[in-house]
C-alpha positions in Angstrom: -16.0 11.3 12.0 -13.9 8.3 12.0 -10.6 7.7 12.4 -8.2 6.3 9.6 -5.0 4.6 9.6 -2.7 3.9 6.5 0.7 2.8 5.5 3.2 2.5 2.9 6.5 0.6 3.2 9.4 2.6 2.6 10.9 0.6 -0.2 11.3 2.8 -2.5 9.0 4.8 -4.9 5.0 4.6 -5.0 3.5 2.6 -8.1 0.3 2.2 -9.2 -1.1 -0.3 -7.3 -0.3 2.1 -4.0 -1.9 4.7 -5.9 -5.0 3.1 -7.2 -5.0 0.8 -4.1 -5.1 3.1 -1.7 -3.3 6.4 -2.1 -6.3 8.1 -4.6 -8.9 8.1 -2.1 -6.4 9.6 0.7 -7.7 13.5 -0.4 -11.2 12.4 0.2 -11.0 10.6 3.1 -8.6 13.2 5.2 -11.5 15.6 4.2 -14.3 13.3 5.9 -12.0 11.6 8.4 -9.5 11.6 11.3 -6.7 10.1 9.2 -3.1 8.9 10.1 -0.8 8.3 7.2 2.4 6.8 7.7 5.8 6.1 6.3 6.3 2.2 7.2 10.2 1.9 7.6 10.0 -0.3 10.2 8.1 -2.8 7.8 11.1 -2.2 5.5 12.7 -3.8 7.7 12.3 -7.1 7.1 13.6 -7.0 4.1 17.4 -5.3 5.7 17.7 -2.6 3.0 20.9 -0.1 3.9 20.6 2.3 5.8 21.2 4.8 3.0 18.8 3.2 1.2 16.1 2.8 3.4 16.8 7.0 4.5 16.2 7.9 0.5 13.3 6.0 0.3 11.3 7.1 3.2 12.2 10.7 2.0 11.1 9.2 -1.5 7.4 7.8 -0.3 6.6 11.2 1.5 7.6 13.8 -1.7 5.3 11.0 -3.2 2.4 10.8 -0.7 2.5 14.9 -0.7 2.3 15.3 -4.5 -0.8 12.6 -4.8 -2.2 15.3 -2.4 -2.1 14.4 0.9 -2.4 17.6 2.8 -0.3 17.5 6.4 -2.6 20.5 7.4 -5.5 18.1 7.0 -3.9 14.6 8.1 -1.6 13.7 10.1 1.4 12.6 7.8 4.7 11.1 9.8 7.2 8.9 9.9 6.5 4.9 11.5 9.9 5.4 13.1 9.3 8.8 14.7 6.5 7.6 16.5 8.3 5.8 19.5 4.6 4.1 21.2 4.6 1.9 18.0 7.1 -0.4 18.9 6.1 -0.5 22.2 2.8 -1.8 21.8 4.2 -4.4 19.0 6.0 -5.8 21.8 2.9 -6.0 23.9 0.8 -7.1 21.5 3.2 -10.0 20.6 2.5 -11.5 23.7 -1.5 -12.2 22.9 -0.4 -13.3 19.5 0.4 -17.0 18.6 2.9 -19.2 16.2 0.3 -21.2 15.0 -2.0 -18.4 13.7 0.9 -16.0 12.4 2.5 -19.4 10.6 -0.5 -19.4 8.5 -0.9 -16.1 7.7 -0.7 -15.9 3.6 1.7 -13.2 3.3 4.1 -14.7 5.7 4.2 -18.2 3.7 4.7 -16.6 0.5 7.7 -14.7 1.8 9.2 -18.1 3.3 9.2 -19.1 -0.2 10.4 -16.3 -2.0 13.4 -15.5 0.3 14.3 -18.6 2.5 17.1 -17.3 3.6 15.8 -14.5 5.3 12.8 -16.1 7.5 12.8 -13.3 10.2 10.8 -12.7 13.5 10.3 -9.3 11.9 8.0 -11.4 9.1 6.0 -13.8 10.9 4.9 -10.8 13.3 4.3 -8.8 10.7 0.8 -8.8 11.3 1.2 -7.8 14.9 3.5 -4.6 13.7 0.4 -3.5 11.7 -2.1 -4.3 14.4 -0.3 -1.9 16.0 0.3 0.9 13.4 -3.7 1.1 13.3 -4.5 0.7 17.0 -2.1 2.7 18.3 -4.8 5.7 17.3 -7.8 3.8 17.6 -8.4 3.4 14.2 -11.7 2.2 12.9 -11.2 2.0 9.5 -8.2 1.2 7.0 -7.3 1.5 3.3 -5.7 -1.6 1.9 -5.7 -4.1 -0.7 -7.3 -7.5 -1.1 -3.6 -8.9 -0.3 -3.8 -7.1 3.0 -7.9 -8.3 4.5 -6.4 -11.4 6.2 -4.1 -8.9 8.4 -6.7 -6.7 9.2 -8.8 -9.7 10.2 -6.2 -10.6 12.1 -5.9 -7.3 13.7 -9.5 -8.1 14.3 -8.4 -11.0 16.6 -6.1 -9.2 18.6 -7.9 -6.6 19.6 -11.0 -8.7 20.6 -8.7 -11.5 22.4 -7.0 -8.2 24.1 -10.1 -7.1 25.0 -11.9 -10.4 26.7 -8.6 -11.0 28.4 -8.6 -7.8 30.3 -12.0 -7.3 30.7 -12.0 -4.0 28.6 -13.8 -2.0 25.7 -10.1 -0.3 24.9 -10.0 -1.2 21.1 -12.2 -0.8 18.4 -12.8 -3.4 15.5 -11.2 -1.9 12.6 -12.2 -2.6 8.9 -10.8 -2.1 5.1 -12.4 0.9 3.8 -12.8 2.0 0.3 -15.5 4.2 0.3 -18.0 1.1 0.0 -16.6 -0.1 -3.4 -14.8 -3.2 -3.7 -11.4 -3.5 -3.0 -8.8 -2.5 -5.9 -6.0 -5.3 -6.8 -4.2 -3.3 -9.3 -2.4 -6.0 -11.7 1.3 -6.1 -12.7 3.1 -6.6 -16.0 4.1 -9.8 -15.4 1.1 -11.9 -16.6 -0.5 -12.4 -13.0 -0.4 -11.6 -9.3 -0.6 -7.8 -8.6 2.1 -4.8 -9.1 4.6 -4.5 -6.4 8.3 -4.2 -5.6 9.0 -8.0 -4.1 7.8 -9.2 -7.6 10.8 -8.0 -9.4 11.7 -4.6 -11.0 9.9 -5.3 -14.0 6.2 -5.7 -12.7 5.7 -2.3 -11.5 5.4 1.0 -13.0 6.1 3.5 -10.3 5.0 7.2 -10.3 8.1 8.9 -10.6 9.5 6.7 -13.0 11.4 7.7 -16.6 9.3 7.8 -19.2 11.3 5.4 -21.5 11.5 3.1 -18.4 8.1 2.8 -18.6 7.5 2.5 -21.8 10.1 -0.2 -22.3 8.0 -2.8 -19.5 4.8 -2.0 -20.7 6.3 -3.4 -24.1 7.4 -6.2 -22.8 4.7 -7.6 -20.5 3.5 -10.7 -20.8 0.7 -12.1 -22.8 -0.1 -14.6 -24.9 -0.7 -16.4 -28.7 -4.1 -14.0 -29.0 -7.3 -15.5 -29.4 -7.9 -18.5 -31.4 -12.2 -17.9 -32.3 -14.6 -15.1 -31.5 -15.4 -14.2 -28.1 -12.4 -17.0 -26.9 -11.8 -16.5 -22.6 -9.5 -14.0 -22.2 -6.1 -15.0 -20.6 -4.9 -13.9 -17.0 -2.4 -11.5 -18.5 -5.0 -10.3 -21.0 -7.4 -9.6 -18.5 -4.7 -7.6 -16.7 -3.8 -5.0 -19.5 -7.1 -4.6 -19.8 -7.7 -4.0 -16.2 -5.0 -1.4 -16.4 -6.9 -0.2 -19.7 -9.9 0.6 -17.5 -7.3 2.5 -14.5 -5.9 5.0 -16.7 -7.6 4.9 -20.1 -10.7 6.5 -21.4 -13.9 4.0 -21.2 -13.8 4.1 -25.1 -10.1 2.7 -25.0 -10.9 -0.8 -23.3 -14.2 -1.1 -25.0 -12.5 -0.9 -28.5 -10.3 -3.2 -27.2 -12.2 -5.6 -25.6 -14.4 -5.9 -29.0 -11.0 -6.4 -30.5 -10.5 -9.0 -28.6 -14.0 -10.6 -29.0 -13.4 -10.8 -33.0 -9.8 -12.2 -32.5 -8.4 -8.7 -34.6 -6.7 -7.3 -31.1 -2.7 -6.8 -31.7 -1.3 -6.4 -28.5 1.5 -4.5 -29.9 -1.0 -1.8 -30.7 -2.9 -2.5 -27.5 0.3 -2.0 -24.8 1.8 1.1 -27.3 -1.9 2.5 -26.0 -1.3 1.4 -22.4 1.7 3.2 -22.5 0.5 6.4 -24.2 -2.1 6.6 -21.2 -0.6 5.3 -18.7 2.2 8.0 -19.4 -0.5 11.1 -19.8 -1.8 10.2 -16.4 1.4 9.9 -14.6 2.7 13.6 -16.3 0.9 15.7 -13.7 1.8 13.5 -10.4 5.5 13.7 -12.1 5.3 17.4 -12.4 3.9 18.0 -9.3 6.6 15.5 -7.1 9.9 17.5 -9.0 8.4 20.7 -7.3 8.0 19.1 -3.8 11.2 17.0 -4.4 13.5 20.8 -4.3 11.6 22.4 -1.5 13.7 20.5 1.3 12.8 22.9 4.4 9.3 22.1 3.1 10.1 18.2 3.8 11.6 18.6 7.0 8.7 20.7 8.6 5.9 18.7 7.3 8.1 15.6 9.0 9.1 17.0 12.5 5.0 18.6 12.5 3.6 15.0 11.5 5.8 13.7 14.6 4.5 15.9 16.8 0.7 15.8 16.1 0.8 12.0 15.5 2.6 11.2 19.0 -0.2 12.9 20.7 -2.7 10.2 20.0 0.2 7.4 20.1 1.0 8.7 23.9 -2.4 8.6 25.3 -3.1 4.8 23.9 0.0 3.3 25.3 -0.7 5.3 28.4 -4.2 3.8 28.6 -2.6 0.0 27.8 0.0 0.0 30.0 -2.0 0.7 32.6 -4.7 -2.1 31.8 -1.8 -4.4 31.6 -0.1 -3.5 35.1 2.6 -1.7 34.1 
């Protein structure tokens, strides 16, 4: 059994591309695996939400996380914050880590460009922070998207350089992990690049959101003039909607469509009212099932302060072990 280590910022709600990402394989992985799944607030931190904020949302992502069914009696489920070894060895790992190599990470550049007035320490060592969320149990193997392989390979890095430098076998590689099936990059509404909060309101479609909400973006995103002549390349933002098609639609939905599209008589008005019609019908059950766990407060608390508790066990021992190897 190996062990597994996961993370969601705390930005707010879960959308689709958490869920498809990563999220729907968390049941069967907490039944084969040690897993870890965390609440990321201190990655939310980069972005200096309110404290108010940033407090509603972490309660937010865990309702969220427990109605896609994680089970806190299978997993340990807690809060990134709670878990006071993690910023410990950030610190430590920090000191193996380099400018050049963290100045190149992908991630990092693409913030500098979207919000240059808010370069922070807390984003070019953002890797580091993650290296550490995942070794600070040991972990072998980690869920994530395409977006996120450079980070683990640079994880990868760290714990090798961490290794040779002290002479020890104290970390183990770890690796994305899907099951063996390829990495899912869900797309947003937006005509390209994937679903997520940083890409602006209107590229995601979160679980818990209003039906009419949803509706409303999946009417307006983007595509393009339609095809010109049979079996014409389909467009970026084509290939997206039907890539959502094929996430929450029967397989008889996008192949209708896709042959639509192939003799040039695809409306996309029709196409997206579809989209939204499924994508709706899929979401009614998670949205069901997160109003329940969204009264039961006492609930929320105790699987919190029991997360804590289990999760720092592991923590403890790991920063014991480093500190030791490092002098301290």
């Amino acid at each position: 059994m190996e062990i597994v280590v996961s993370g969601i910022r705390s930005t707010g709600q879960l959308h689709l591309g958490n869920y498809f990402g990563a999220v729907k394989n968390f049941v069967r992985m907490q039944q084969e695996h040690q897993c870890y799944f965390f609440i990321a607030n201190y990655h939310a931190l980069t972005t200096h939400p309110n404290p108010q904020d940033l407090r509603a949302s972490v309660r937010q992502v865990l309702v969220e996380y427990l109605a896609c069914g994680i089970n806190p009696e299978q997993a340990m489920v807690y809060l990134q914050s709670d878990i006071r070894e993690i910023p410990e060895l950030y610190m430590l790992l920090n000191m193996h880590a380099y400018l050049g190599e963290l100045e190149k990470v992908a991630s990092f550049k693409d913030k500098v460009r979207k919000q240059p007035n808010n370069v922070n320490a807390g984003l070019l060592t953002y890797p580091v922070l993650m290296t550490a969320d995942v070794l600070i149990h040991k972990a072998t193997k980690v869920p994530v998207g395409k977006d996120q392989e450079q980070h683990l390979e640079m994880a990868r890095n760290f714990v090798n350089r961490f290794n040779h430098f002290y002479g020890v076998d104290v970390f183990p590689e770890p690796y994305p992990f899907n099951f063996g099936e390829a990495l899912v990059k869900v797309p947003g509404l937006d005509g390209s690049g994937k679903m997520g909060k940083s890409e602006g309101g209107g590229n995601a479609i979160y679980l818990s959101e209003d039906p009419a909400s949803i509706h409303k973006k999946i009417m307006r995103a983007v595509t393009d003039t339609g095809p010109t002549e049979p079996n014409s390349p389909v467009s970026e933002p084509i290939a997206n909607l039907f890539s959502l098609l094929k996430l929450v639609s029967p397989p008889d939905t996008l192949v209708h469509y896709e042959a639509a599209y192939a003799d040039c008589s695809i409306r996309y008005g029709d196409l997206k009212k579809q989209l939204s019609a499924d994508v709706l019908s899929f979401l009614a059950p998670l949205q069901e099932r997160i109003k329940e766990i969204d009264s039961n407060e006492a609930y929320i608390q105790k699987v919190m302060r029991e997360g804590a508790e289990k999760a720092s066990i592991s923590a403890a021992a790991t920063l014991k072990e480093v500190r030791q190897i490092m002098g301290f």
